[in-house]
C-alpha positions as CSV (number, residue, x, y, z in Angstrom):
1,X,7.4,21.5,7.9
2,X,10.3,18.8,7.6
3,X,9.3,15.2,7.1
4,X,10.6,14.3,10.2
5,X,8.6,16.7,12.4
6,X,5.5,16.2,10.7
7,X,5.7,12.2,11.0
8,X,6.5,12.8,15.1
9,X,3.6,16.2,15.7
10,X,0.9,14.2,13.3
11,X,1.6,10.6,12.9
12,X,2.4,10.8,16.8
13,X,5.8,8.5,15.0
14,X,9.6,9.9,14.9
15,X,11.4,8.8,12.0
16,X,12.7,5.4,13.0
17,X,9.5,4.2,14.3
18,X,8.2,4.6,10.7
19,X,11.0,3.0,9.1
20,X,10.4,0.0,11.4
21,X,6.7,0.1,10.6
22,X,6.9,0.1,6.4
23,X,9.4,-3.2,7.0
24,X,6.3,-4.6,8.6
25,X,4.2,-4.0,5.3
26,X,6.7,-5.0,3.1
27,X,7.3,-8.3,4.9
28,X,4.6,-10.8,3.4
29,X,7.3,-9.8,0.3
30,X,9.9,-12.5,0.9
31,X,13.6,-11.6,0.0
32,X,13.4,-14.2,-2.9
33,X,10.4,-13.8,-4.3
34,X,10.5,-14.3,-8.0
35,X,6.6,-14.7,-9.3
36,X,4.4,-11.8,-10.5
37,X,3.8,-8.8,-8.1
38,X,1.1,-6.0,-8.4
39,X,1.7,-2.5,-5.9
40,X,-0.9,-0.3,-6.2
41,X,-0.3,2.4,-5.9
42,X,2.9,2.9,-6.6
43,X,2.6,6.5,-5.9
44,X,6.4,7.8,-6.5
45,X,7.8,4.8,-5.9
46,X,10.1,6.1,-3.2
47,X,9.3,3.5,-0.8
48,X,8.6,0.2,-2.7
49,X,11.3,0.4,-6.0
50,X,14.4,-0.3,-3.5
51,X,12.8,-2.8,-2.4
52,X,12.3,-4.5,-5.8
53,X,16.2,-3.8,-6.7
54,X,16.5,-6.8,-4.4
55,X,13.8,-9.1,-6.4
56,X,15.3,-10.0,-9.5
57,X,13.3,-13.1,-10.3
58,X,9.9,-11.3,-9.8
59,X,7.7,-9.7,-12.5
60,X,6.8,-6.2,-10.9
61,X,3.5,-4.7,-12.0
62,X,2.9,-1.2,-10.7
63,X,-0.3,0.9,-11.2
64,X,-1.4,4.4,-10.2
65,X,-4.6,6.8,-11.2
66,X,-2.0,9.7,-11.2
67,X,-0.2,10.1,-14.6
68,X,2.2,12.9,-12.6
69,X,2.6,10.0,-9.9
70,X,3.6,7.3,-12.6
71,X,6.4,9.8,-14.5
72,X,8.3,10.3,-10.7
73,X,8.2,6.4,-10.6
74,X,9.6,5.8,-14.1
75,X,12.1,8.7,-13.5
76,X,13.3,6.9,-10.2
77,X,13.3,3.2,-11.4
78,X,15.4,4.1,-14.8
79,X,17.6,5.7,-12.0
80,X,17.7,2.5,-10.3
81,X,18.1,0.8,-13.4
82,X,15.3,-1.2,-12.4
83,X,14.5,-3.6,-15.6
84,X,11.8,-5.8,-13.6
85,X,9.2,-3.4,-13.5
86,X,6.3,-2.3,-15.8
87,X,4.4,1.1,-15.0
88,X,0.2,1.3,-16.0
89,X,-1.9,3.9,-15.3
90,X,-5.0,2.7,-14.2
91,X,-7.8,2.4,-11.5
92,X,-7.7,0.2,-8.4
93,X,-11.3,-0.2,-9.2
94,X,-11.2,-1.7,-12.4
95,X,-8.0,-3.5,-12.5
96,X,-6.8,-4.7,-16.0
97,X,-5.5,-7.9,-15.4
98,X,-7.4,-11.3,-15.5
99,X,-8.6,-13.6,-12.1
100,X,-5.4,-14.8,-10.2
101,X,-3.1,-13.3,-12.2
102,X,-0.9,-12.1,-9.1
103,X,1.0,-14.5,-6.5
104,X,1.5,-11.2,-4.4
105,X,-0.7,-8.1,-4.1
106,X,1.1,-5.0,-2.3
107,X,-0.3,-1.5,-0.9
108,X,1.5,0.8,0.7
109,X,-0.7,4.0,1.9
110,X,-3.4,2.9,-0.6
111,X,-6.4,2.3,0.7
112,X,-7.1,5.2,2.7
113,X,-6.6,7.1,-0.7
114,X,-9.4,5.1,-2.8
115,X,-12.5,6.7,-3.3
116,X,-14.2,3.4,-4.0
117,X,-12.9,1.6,-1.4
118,X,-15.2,-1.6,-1.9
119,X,-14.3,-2.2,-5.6
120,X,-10.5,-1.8,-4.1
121,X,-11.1,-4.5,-1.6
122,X,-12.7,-7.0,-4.5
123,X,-10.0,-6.4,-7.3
124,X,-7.5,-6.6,-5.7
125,X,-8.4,-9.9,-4.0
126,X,-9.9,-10.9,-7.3
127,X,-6.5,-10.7,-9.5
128,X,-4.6,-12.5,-6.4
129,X,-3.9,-16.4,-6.7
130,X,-5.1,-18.3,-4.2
131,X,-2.4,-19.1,-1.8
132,X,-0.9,-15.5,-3.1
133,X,0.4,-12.7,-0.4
134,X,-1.7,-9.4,0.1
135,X,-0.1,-6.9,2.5
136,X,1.0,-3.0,2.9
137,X,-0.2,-0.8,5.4
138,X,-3.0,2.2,5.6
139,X,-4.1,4.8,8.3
140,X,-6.9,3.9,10.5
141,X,-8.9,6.0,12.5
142,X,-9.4,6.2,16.4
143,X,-6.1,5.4,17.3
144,X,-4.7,9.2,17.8
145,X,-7.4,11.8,17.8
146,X,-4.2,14.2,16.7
147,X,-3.5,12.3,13.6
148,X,-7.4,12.1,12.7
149,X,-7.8,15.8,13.2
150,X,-5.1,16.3,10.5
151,X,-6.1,14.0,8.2
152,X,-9.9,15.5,8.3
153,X,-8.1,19.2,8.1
154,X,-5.7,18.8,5.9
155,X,-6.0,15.6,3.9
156,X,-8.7,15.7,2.7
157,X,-9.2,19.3,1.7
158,X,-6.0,18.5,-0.5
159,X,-7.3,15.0,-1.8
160,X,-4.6,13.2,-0.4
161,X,-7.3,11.0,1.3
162,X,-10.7,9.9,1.1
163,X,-13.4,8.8,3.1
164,X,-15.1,6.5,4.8
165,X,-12.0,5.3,6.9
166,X,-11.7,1.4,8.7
167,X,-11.3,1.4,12.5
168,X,-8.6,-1.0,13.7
169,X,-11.2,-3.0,14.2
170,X,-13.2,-3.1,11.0
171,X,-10.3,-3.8,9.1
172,X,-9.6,-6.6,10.8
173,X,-12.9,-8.2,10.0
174,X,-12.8,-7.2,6.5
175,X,-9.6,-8.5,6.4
176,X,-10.3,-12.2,8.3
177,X,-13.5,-12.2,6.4
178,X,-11.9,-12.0,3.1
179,X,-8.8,-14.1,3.4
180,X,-7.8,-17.6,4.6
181,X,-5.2,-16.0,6.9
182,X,-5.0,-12.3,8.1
183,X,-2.6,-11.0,10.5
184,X,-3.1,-6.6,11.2
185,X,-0.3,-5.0,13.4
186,X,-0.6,-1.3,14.3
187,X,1.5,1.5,15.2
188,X,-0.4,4.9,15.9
189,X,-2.8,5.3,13.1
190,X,-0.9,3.0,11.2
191,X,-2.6,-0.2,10.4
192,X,0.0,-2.8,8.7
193,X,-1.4,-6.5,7.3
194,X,0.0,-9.9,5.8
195,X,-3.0,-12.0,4.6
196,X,-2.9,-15.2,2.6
197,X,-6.0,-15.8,0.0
């Protein structure tokens, strides 16, 4: 099934809709940021890496578990000629940087992924500064029983994602519980969020 159709008959989203919605998660980036910046997971870097060809000044870190994941990256950012960015393999669970290290922590479609999802939450709020950006975007469940029939179908049979899942409402309090300021927006099963630590 074409991208297109699937985001519109699953994601209950048409194209442009989603578009609109990863701006939303990229925006606690802003357009001159030039300090150290962590994604993870970068997954194939298809949505973040044009992003970064904007962000000269910034030192972009980006992790993934998947070696195969990593390799489409590092194909696309040499493509890009992308000269910012470093590529680790490693475990949102264990992250190998030290306390702080980060003035902005990004995921896009990560956390829904992570099997641990509470040693996820404390590193990466752990190797942000504080005063540092943490934002992306992640499916939540209860907002479209469509989308959460396909995730519980098809998703997870093929390890694309793992549960337990937040609510709209739980991540909100995780969020405002963690961080000094946490703002969640939502589109569909789409949960997008801009904190400051």
């Amino acid at each position: 099934m074409p991208a297109r159709l699937a985001l519109k008959f699953f994601w209950g989203l048409d194209a442009a809709a989603y578009q609109k919605f990863l701006a939303q998660a990229f925006a606690g980036i802003p357009k001159n940021f030039s300090g150290r910046l962590l994604e993870v997971p970068v997954g194939t870097g298809v949505l973040s890496l044009p992003v970064y060809q904007k962000l000269n000044g910034a030192e972009i870190f980006c992790v993934d578990y998947s070696d195969k994941m990593l390799d489409a990256a590092k194909v696309r950012a040499s493509q890009m000629n992308l000269r910012n960015v470093k590529f680790l393999q490693g475990d949102v669970a264990n992250l190998p940087f030290e306390d702080n290290f980060f003035d902005a922590v990004l995921s896009v479609n990560g956390f829904h992924a992570f099997r641990d999802k509470e040693a996820a939450w404390a590193e990466t709020y752990r190797v942000l500064r504080r005063g540092g950006i943490f934002c992306g975007c992640m499916y939540v469940k209860g907002e479209n029983r469509r989308t959460d029939i396909f995730v519980k179908k098809f998703c997870e049979p093929q390890r694309f994602f793992s549960p337990p899942y937040e609510t709209l409402n739980t991540l909100k309090k995780i969020l405002s519980e963690r961080f000094a300021r946490a703002e969640v927006t939502h589109l569909e099963s789409f949960a997008g969020f801009v904190c400051t630590k």
